[in-house]
Residue frames as a rotation matrix with the C-alpha (Angstrom) as fourth column:
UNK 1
-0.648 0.740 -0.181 129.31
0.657 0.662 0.360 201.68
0.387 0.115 -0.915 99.80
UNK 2
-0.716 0.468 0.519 126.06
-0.661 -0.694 -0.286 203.63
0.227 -0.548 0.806 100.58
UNK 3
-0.519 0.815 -0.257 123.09
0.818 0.386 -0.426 202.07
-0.248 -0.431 -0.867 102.76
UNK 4
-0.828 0.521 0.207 120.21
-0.273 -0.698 0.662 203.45
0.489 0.491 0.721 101.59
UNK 5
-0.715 0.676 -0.178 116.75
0.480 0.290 -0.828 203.46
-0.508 -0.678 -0.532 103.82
UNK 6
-0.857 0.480 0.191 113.38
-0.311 -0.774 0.552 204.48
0.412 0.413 0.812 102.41
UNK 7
-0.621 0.755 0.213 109.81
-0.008 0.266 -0.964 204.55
-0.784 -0.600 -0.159 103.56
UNK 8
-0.781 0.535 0.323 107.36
0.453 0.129 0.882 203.21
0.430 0.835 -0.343 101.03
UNK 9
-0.752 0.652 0.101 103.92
-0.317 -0.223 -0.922 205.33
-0.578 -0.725 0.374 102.21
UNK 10
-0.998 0.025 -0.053 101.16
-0.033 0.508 0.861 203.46
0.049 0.861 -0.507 100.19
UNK 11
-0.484 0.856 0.181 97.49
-0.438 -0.058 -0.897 204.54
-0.757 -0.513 0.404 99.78
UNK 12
-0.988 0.113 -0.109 95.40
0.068 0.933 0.353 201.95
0.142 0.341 -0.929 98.97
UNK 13
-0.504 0.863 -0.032 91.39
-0.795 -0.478 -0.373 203.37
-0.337 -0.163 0.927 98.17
UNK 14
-0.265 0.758 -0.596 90.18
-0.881 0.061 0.469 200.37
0.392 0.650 0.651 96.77
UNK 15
-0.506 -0.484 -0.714 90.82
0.164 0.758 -0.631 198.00
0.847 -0.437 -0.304 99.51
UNK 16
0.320 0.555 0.768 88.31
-0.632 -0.479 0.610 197.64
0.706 -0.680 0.197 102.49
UNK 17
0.934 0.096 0.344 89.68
-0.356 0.281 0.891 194.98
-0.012 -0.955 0.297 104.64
UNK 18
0.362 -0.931 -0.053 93.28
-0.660 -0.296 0.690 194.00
-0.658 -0.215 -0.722 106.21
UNK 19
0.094 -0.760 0.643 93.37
-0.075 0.639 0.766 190.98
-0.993 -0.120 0.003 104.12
UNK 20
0.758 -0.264 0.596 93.28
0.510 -0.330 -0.794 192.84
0.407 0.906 -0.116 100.49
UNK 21
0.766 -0.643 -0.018 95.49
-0.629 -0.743 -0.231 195.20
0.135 0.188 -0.973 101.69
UNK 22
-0.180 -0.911 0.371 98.26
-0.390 0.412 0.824 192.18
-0.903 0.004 -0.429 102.87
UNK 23
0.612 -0.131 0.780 97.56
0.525 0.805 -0.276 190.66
-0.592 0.578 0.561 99.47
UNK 24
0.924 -0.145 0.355 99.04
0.217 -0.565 -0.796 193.73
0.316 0.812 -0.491 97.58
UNK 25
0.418 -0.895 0.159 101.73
-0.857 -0.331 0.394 194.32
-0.300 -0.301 -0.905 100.39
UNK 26
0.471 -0.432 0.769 102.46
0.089 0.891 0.446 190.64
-0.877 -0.142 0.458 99.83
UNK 27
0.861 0.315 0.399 102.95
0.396 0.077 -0.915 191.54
-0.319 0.946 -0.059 95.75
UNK 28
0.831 -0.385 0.401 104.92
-0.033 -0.754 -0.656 194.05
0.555 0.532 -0.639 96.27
UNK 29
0.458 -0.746 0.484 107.47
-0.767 -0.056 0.639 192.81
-0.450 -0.664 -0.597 98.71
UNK 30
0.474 -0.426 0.770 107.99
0.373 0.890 0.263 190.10
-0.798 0.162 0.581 96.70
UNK 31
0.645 -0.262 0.718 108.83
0.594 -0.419 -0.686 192.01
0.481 0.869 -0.115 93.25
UNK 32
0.797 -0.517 0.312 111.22
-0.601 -0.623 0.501 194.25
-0.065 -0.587 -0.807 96.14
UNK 33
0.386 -0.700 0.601 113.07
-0.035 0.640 0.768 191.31
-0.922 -0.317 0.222 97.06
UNK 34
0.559 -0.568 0.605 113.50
0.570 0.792 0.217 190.68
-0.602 0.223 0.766 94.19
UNK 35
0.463 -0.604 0.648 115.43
0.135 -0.675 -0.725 193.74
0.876 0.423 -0.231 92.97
UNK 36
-0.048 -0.728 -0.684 117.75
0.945 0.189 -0.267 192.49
0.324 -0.659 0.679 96.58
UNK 37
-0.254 0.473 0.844 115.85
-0.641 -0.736 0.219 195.15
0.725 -0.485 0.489 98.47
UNK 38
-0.751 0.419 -0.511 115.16
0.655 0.572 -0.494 193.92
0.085 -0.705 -0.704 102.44
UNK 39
-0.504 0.813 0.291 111.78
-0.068 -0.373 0.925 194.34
0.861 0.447 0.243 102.74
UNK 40
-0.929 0.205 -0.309 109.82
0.319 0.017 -0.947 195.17
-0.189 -0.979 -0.082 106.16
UNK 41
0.119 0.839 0.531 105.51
0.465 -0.520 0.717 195.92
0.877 0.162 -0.452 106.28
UNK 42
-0.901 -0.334 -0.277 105.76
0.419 -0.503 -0.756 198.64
0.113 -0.797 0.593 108.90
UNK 43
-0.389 0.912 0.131 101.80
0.292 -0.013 0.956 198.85
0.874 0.411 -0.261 108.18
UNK 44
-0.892 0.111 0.439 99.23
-0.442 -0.422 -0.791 200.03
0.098 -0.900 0.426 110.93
UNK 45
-0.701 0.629 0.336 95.54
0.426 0.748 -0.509 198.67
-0.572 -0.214 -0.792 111.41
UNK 46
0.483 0.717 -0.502 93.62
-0.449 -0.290 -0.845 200.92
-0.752 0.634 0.181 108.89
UNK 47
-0.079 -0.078 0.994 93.28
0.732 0.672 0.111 198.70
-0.676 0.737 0.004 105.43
UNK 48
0.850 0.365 0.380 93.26
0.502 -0.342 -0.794 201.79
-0.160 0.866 -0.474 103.18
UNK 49
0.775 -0.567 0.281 96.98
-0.406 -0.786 -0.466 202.91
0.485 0.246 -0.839 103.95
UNK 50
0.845 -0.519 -0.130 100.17
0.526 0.850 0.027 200.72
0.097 -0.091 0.991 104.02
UNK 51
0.766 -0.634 0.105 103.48
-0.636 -0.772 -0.023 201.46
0.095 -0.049 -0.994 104.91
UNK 52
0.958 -0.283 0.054 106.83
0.275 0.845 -0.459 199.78
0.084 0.454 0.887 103.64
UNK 53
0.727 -0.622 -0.292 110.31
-0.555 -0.782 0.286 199.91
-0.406 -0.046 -0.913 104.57
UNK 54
0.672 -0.686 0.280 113.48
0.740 0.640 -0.208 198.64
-0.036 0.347 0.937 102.64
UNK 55
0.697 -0.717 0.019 116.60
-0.530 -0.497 0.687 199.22
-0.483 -0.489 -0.726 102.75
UNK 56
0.831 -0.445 0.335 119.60
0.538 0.485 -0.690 198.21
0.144 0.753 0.642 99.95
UNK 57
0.231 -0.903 -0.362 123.61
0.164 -0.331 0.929 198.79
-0.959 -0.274 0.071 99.38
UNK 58
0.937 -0.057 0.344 124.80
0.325 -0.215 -0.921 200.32
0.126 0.975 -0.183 96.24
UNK 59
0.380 -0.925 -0.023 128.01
0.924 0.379 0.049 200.99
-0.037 -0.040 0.999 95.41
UNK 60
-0.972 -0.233 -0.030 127.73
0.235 -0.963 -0.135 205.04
0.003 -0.138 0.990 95.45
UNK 61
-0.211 0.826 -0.523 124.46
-0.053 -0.544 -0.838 207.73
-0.976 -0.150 0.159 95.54
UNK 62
-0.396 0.515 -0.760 124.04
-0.906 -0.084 0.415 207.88
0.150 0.853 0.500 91.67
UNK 63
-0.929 -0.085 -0.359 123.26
-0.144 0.979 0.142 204.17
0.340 0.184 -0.922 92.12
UNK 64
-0.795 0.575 -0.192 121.43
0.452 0.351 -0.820 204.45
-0.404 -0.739 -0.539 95.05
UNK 65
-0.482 0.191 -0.855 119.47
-0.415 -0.909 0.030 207.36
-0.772 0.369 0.517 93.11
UNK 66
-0.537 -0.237 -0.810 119.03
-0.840 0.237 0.488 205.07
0.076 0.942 -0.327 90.21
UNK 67
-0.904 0.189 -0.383 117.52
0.047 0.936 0.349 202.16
0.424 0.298 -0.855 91.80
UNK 68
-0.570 0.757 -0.318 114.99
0.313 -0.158 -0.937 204.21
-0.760 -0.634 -0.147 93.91
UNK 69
-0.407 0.487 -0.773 113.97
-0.841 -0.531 0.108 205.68
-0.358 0.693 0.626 90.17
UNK 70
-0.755 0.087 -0.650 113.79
-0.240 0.886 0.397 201.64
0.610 0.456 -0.648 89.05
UNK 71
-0.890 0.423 -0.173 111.56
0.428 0.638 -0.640 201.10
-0.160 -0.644 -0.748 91.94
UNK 72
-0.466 0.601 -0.650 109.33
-0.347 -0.800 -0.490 204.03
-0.814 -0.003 0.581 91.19
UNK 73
-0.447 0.121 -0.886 109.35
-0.867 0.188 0.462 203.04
0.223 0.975 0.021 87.52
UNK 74
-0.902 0.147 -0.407 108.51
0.203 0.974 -0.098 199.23
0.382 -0.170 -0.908 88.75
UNK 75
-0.384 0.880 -0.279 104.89
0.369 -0.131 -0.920 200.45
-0.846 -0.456 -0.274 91.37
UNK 76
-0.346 0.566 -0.748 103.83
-0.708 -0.681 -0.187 202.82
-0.615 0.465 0.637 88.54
UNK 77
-0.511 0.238 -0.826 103.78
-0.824 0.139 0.550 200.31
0.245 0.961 0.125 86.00
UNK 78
-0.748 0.203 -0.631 102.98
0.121 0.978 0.170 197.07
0.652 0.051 -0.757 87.88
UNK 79
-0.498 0.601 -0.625 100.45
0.826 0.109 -0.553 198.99
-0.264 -0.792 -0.551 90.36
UNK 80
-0.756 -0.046 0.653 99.12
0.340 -0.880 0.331 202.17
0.559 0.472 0.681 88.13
UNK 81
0.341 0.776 0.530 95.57
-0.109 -0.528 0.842 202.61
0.934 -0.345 -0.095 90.54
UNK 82
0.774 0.538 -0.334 97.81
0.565 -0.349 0.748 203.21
0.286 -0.768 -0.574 93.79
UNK 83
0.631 -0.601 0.490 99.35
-0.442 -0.798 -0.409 206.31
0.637 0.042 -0.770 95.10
UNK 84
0.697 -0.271 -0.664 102.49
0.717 0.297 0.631 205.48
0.026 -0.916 0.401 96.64
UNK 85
0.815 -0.383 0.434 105.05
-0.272 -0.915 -0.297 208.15
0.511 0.124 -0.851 98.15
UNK 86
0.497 -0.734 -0.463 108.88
0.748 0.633 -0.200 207.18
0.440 -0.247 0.863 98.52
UNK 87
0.766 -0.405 0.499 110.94
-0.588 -0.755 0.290 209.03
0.260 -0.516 -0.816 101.06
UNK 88
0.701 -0.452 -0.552 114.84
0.458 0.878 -0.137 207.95
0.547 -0.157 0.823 101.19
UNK 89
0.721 -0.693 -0.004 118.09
-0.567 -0.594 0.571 208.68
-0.398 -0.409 -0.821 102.88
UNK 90
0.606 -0.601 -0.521 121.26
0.158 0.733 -0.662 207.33
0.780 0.318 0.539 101.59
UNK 91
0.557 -0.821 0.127 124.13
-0.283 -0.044 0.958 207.12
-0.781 -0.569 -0.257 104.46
């Protein structure tokens, strides 16, 4: 089994106050969960720049490797006007 940890870093220019910026974290943790990702807002107090951790088991690195590309593939298409930048580790 690998644990996998990543840090979602999520900039968010079109958003001016905290409660646009929890509606979008709110989007996107839910569309996490449901790809059985634990989902955490690890966010600070400026509303133009979010920050997400999760954290999933796969049954080896190609996997793990594989579902961080599905997640990519999942923001680009279901969020295309923000930048977000994934940083993982697999143990």
């Amino acid at each position: 089994m690998t644990l996998t940890y990543a840090t979602l870093t999520i900039d968010l220019p079109y958003v001016s106050s905290k409660k646009g910026r929890r509606a979008v974290l709110n989007s996107i943790k839910e569309r996490l969960s449901a790809m059985n990702c634990s989902v955490m807002d690890i966010s600070g107090e400026y509303p133009k720049e979010a920050q997400i951790a999760i954290s999933f088991l796969s049954p080896d690195e190609q996997s793990a490797r594989q579902k961080i590309e599905k997640i990519e593939t999942m923001l680009a298409s279901r969020f295309p006007d923000i930048e977000v930048v994934i940083d993982y580790e697999s143990l």
